[in-house]
Structure formats: C-alpha cells, structure tokens
C-alpha positions as a Python dict, from the first residue, in 0.01 Angstrom:
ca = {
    (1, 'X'): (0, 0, 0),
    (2, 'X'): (-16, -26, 382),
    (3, 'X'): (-314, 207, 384),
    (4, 'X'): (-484, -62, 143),
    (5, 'X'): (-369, -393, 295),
    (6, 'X'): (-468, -456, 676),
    (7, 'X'): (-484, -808, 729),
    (8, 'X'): (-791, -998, 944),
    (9, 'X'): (-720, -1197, 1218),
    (10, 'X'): (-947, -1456, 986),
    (11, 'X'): (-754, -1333, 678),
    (12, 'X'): (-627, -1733, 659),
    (13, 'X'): (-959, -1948, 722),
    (14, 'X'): (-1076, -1661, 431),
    (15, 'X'): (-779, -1739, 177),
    (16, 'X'): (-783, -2113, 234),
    (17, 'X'): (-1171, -2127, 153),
    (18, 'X'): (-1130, -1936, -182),
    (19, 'X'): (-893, -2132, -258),
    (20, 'X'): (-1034, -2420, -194),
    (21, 'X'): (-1353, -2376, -342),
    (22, 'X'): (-1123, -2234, -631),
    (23, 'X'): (-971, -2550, -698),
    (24, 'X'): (-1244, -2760, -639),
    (25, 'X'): (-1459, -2489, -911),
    (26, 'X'): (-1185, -2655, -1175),
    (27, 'X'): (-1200, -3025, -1107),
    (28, 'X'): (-1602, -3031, -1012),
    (29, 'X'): (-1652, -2853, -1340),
    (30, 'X'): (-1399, -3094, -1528),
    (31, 'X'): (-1580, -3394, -1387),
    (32, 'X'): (-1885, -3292, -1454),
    (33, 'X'): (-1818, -3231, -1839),
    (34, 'X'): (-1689, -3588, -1877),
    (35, 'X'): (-1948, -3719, -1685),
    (36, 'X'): (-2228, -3541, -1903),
    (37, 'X'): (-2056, -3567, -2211),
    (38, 'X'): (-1907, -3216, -2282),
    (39, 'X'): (-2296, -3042, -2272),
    (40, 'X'): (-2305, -2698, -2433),
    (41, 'X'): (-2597, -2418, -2324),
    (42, 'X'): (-2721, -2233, -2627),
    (43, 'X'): (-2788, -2266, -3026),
    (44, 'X'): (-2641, -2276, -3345),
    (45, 'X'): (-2544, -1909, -3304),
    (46, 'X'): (-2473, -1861, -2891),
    (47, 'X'): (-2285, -2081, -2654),
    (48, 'X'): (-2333, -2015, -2286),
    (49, 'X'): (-1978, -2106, -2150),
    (50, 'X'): (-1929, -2173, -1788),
    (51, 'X'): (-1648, -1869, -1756),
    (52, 'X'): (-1951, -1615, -1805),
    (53, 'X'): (-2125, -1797, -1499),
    (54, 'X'): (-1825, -1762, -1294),
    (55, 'X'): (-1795, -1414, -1382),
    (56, 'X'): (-2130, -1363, -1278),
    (57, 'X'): (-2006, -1540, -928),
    (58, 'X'): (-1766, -1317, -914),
    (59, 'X'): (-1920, -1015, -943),
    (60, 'X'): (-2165, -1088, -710),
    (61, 'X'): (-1895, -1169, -463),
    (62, 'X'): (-1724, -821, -548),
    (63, 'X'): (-2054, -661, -486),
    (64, 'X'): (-2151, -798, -134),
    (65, 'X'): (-1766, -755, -22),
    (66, 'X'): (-1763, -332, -103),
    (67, 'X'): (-2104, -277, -11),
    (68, 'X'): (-2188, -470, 321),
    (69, 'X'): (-2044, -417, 610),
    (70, 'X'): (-2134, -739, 791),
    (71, 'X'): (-1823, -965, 984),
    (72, 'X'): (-1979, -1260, 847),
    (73, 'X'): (-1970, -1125, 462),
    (74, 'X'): (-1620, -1213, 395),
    (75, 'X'): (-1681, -1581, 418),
    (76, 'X'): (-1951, -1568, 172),
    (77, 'X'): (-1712, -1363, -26),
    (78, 'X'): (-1446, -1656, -20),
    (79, 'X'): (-1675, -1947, -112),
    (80, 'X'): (-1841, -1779, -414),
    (81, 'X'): (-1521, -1541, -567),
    (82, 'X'): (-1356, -1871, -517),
    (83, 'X'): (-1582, -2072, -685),
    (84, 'X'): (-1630, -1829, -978),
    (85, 'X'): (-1293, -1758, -1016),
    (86, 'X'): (-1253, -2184, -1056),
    (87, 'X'): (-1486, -2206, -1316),
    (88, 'X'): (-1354, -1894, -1498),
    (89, 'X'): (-953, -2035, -1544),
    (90, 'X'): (-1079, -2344, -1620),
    (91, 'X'): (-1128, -2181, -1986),
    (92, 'X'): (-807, -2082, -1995),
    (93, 'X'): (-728, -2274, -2297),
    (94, 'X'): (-983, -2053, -2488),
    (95, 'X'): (-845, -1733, -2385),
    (96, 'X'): (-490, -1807, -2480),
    (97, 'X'): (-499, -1949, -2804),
    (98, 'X'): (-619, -1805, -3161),
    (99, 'X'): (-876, -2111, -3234),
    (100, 'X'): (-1024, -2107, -2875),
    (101, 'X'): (-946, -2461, -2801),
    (102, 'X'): (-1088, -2583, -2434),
    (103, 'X'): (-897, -2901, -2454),
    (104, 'X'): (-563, -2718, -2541),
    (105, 'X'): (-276, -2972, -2362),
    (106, 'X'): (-80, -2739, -2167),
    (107, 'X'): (-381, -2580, -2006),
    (108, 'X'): (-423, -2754, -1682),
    (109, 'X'): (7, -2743, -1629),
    (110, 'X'): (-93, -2370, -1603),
    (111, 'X'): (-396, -2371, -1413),
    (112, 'X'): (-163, -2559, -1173),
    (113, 'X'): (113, -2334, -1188),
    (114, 'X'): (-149, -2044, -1126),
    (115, 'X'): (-294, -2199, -831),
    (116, 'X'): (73, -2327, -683),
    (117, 'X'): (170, -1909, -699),
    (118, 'X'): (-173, -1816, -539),
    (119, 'X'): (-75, -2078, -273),
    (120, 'X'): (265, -1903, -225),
    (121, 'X'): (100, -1577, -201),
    (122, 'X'): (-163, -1641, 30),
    (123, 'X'): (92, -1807, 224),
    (124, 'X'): (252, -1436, 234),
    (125, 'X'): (-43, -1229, 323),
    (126, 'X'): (-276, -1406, 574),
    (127, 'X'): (-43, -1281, 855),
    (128, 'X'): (-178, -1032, 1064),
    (129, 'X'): (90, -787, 1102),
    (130, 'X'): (93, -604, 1459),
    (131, 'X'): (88, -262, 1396),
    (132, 'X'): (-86, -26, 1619),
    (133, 'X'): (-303, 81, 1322),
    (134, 'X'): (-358, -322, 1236),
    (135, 'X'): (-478, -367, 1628),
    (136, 'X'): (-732, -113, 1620),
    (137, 'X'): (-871, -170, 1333),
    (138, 'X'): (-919, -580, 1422),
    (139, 'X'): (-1052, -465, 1781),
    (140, 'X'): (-1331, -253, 1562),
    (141, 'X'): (-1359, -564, 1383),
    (142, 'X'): (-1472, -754, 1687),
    (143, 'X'): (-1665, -441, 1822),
    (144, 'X'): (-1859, -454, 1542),
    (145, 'X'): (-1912, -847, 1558),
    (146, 'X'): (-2024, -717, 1932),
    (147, 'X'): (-2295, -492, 1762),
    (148, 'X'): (-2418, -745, 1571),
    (149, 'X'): (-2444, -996, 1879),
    (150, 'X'): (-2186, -1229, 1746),
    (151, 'X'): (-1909, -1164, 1959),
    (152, 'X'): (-1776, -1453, 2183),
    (153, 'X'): (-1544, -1446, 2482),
    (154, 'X'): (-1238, -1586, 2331),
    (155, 'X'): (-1245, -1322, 2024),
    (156, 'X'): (-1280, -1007, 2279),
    (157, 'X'): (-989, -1170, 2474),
    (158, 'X'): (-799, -1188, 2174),
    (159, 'X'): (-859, -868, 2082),
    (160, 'X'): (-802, -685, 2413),
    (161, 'X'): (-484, -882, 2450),
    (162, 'X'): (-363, -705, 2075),
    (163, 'X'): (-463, -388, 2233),
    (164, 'X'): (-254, -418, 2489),
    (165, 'X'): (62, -423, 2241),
    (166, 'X'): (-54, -72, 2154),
    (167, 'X'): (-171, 105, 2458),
    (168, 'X'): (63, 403, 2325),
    (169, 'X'): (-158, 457, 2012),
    (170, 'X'): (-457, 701, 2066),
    (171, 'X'): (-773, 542, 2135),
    (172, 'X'): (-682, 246, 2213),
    (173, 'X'): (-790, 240, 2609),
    (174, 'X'): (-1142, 382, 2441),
    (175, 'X'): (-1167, 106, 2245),
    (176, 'X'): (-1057, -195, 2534),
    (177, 'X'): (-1306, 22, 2750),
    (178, 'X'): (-1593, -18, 2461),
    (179, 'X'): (-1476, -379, 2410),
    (180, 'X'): (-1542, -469, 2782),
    (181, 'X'): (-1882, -363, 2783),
    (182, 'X'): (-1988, -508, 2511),
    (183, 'X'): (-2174, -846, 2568),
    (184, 'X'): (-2063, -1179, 2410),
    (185, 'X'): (-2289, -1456, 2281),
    (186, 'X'): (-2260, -1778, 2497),
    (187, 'X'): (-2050, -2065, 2385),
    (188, 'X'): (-2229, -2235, 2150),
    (189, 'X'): (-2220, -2683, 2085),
    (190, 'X'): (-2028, -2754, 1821),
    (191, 'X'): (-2201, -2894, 1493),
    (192, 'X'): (-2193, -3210, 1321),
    (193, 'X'): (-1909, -3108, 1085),
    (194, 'X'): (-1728, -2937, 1341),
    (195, 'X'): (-1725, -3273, 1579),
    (196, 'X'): (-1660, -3486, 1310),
    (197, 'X'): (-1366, -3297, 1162),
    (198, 'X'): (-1204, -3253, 1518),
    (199, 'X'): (-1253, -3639, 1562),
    (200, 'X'): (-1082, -3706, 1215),
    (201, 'X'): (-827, -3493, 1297),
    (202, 'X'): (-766, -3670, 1635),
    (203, 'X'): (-726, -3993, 1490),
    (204, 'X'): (-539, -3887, 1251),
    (205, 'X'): (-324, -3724, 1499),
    (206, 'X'): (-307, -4032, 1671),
    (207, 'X'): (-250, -4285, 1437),
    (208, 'X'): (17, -4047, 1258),
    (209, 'X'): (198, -4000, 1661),
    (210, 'X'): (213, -4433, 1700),
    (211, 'X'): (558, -4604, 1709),
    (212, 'X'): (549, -4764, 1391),
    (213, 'X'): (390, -4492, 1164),
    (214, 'X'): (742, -4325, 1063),
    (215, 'X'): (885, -4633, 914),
    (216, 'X'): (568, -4787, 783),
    (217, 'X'): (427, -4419, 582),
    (218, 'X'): (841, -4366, 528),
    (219, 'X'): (837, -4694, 383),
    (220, 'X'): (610, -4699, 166),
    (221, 'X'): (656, -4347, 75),
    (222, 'X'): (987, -4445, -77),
    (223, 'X'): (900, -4772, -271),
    (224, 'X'): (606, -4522, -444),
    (225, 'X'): (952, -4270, -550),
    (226, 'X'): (1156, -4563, -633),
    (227, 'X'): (852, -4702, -846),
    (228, 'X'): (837, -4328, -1008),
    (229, 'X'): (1214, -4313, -1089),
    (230, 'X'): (1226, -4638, -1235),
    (231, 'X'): (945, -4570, -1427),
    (232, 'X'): (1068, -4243, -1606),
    (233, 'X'): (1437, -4379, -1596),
    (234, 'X'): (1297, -4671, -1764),
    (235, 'X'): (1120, -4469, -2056),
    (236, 'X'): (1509, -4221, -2038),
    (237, 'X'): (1731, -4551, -2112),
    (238, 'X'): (1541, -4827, -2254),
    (239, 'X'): (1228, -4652, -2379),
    (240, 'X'): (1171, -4385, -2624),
    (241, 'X'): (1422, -4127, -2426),
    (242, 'X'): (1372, -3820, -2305),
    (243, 'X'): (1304, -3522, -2556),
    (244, 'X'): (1085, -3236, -2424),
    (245, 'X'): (1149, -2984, -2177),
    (246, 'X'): (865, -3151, -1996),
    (247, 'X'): (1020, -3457, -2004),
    (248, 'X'): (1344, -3379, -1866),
    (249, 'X'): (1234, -3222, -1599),
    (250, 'X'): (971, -3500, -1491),
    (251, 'X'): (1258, -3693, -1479),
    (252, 'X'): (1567, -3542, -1278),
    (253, 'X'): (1285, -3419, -1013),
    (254, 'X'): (1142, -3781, -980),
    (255, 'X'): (1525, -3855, -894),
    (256, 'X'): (1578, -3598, -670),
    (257, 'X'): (1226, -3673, -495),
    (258, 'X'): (1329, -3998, -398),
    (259, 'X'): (1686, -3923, -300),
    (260, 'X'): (1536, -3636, -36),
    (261, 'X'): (1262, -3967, 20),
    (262, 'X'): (1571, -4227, 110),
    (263, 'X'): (1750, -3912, 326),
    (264, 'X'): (1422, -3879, 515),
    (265, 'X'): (1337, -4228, 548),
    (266, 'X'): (1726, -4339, 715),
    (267, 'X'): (1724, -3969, 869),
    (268, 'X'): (1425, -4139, 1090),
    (269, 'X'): (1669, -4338, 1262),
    (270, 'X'): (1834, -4048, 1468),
    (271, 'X'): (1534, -3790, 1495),
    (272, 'X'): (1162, -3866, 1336),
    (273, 'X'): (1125, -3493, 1340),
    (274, 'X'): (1441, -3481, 1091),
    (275, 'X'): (1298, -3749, 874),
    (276, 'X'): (948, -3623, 838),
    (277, 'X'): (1112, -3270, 717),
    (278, 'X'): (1331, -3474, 416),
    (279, 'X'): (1023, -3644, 315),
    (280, 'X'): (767, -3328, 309),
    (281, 'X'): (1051, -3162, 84),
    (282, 'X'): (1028, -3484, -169),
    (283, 'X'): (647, -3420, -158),
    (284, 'X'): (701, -3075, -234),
    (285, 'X'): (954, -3140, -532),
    (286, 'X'): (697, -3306, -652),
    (287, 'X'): (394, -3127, -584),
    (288, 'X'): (536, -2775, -655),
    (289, 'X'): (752, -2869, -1009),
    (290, 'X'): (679, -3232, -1088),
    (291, 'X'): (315, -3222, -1097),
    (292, 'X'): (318, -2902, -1330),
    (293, 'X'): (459, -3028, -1628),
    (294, 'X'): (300, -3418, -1597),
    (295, 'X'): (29, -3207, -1641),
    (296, 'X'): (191, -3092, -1959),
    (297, 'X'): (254, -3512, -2056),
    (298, 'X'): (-42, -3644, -1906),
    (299, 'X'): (-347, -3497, -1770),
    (300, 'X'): (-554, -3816, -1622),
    (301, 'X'): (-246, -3974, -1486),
    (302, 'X'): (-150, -3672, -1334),
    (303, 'X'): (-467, -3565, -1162),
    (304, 'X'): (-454, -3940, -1000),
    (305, 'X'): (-62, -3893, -885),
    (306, 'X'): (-157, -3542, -744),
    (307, 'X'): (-444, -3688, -534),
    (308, 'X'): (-203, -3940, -344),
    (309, 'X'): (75, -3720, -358),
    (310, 'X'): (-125, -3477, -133),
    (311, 'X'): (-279, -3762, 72),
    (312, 'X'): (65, -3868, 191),
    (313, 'X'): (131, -3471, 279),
    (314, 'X'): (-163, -3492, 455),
    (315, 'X'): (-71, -3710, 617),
    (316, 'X'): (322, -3597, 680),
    (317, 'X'): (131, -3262, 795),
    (318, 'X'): (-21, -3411, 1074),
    (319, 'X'): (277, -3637, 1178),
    (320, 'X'): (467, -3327, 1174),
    (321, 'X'): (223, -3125, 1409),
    (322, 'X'): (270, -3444, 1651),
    (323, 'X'): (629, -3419, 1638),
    (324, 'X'): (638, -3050, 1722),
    (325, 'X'): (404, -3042, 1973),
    (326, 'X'): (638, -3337, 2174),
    (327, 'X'): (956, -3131, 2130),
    (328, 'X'): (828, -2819, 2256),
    (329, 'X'): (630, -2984, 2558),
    (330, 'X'): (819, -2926, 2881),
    (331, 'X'): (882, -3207, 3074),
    (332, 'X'): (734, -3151, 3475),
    (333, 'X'): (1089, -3158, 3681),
    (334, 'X'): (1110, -3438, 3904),
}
C-alpha cells in the first residue's frame, strides 16, 4: 500500500474539488429535476438515466488520469470524477431497492452519510507524508511542471526545501541540482476569481476578528439551538412523541447541540478561542449526526437547516483562523 499511495503536495485543493463538485453533482441535479418537472430521456421502452451520464464522466476522468502525464491533469480529473460520481449516487435509491424507486425516503440520509465518511477520509489522506521516497517523487513532480514551463519560484522553493529533509536518499542532490536549473514562469496577476475570493475572505476575516462578533454570531447561534430543542422537545412532550430511531436521535443531539452552544457561548467570557471551539463542536453534532437522519424525517427542511448550519461554520471557520493566528503571533519585546 505505500508503493500505491504517495500523496501530492496538491493532494488537498484535488480532494476538496471532487468533492465539491461531488456534492454540488447531487443537489444541481436534484434542483434541476424539480425545476423541470422530473424530465425523462428516452421512449416507451428506454430511459436514459442521469447515473449512465455520470458514469460516462467518470470514465472519462479515469481515462485522462492513467494515461496523461500532464501536472495540470489531476484537476481536470477532480472536477469531472467528482461531478460524475454526484450524479451517479444520486440514484442510489434505484440501486438499493427491488422496485427501483428514485424518490425512496431514506436515500438522501445516505447520500449524506456517504459524503460525511468521504469527508473523514479525505481529511486522512491529503497529507503529504515526508518520506524520502514521498520527496523525490513531489520534486519530479515539479521538475516535470518545469518541463512543461509551468513551474514558478515558490513551488521549486518548496520543493528544494523537502529535498533538503532527505539529502541522505540517493539522488536527491541530482535532483535539487536539476531543479535549480530549471527556469520558472514569472509571477503571474491574479484573476478575477482569485481577487475576489481573497477580498471575501478578508472581510470575512475581518468582520469575523471585530469586538462584538463572538457574542453577536454566539448569540444568535444559541437562540437558533434553543429554537431547535424546543421545537423537537415540543413534538417529544406535547406533540405526537417520539417513535423512530430517527426521531430519537434528532432529538437528544438537538439537546446536546445547544448545551455544547450555551458552554461555548459563556466559555467566550474567559477565552474567545475556547468559546469558538464549544460552538464548532455543536455545529458538528449537528452537521455530522443530526443532519443524517432529518434527512431520514424530512428532506426539504433538512436541505434548508444544512445550508445555514454550514453558513454559521463558515463562518466559526474563519473566526477561528483569526483567533489562532493572534495567539501564535509574537509580541515585539519592548
């Protein structure tokens, strides 16, 4: 297995755009058969389903990623086997049940469950690991970037800097030696996307970093809990009760996600930094369990909670880059 599995110093940006484009395969798709009205492709005899199209993506991403041996493949590889493989779970529902139903209920709990473990997993692998064999074989990487005339400065720094780790392996002074004469492409101005993402992300950055944010998005983040407890504790004791699986667990991790929510928000008190940790783990209670089986109960009102529930740990993400990049500044002596 370590002969098969050497990860890219861009093994990350790669997983995060197939799975990106992964998820977004699933709800694009699902939107656009409301939208349209559940169209089918085909006769009386044939139906075209979208699964065959994003097998079709997916094979053509397979294809280009053994056969070409260009850097710049692998991100074409991530955008299209990401985008097939979306469109190809979304018919899950046919392949797991005997009457081939599309619109079987528990589908979309597992298509989230399947793409909270992919999360997980990528998580696991996109580290580089630091091997000698792992160095050399990223400093080819850039050499053949180099070939190719797409080799910048701060990518042959990086990569001579990893070689230095392993200057006992054999070779590796060759390849620093071949690295240094190869030439690098000048810095180029960043696009329009590029410039407006970094300026989101600054003001984002910003806004999250101000004095009143913490208590404001704590705030509010806990009134939205309370409002969710209630709700299911509501339905448990005066409503129809609790009865399914499902249900039961809906409702002891809405309670739990806003007792780690109050912990976090009077945690902010003594240390921000503290707070902001309580309050991501209520987020992920509820993104990584919660959200799975109202999936199960509820499919439109789910897909609605899960798109503010990962607006406010957007958000908490970038508060908590602030807040680490304060405590580890060092203060100038006097």
């Amino acid at each position: 297995m370590n002969r098969l599995w050497v990860p890219g110093r861009d093994a990350g940006r790669n997983l995060d755009l197939f799975f990106t484009f992964a998820v977004a395969g699933v709800l694009g798709n699902r939107i656009f058969l409301v939208i349209t009205g559940y169209p089918q492709l085909g006769n009386g005899t044939l139906h075209i389903s979208h699964a065959i199209w994003g097998g079709v993506m997916m094979l053509i991403a397979i294809v280009f990623a053994v056969s070409s041996l260009a850097p710049g493949v692998r991100v074409f590889v991530a955008v299209l086997g990401g985008a097939g493989f979306g469109w190809f779970v979304d018919e899950l529902g046919k392949y797991i049940t005997r009457d081939v139903d599309y619109f079987f209920k528990p589908t979309l709990a597992l298509i989230y469950a399947i793409f909270v473990a992919m999360y997980f997993v990528f998580r696991g692998i996109r580290r580089p690991r630091n091997r000698p064999e792992d160095v050399m074989l990223n400093a080819i990487e850039a050499m053949r970037q180099g070939i190719l005339g797409r080799l910048d400065e701060p990518r042959r720094v990086e990569a001579l800097t990893l070689l230095d780790t392993a200057r006992e392996a054999r070779h590796s002074s060759r390849l620093q030696d071949l690295l240094i004469e190869l030439e690098t492409v000048p810095p180029r101005e960043p696009g329009l996307a590029t410039r407006t993402a970094r300026g989101a992300r600054s003001l984002l950055e910003r806004w999250t970093g101000g004095r009143t944010f913490a208590f404001v998005f704590g705030g509010v983040f806990v009134l939205l809990a309370t409002s969710d407890a209630a709700e299911v504790l509501d339905q448990a004791i005066d409503g129809p009760g609790v009865h399914s699986v499902s249900e039961w667990i809906i409702t002891v991790t809405c309670v739990i996600s806003l007792v780690l929510a109050l912990i976090g928000f009077l945690e902010m008190a003594r240390s921000r930094l503290a707070g902001f940790r309580w309050l991501e783990a209520s987020i992920l209670v509820s993104i990584l369990i919660t959200q799975v089986f109202l999936f199960h109960e509820a499919q439109i009102e789910a897909t609605i909670d899960l798109l503010i529930t990962l607006t406010f740990w957007m958000l908490l993400r970038a508060a908590l880059s602030v807040e680490r990049a304060r405590d580890v500044a060092v203060v100038p002596a006097a």
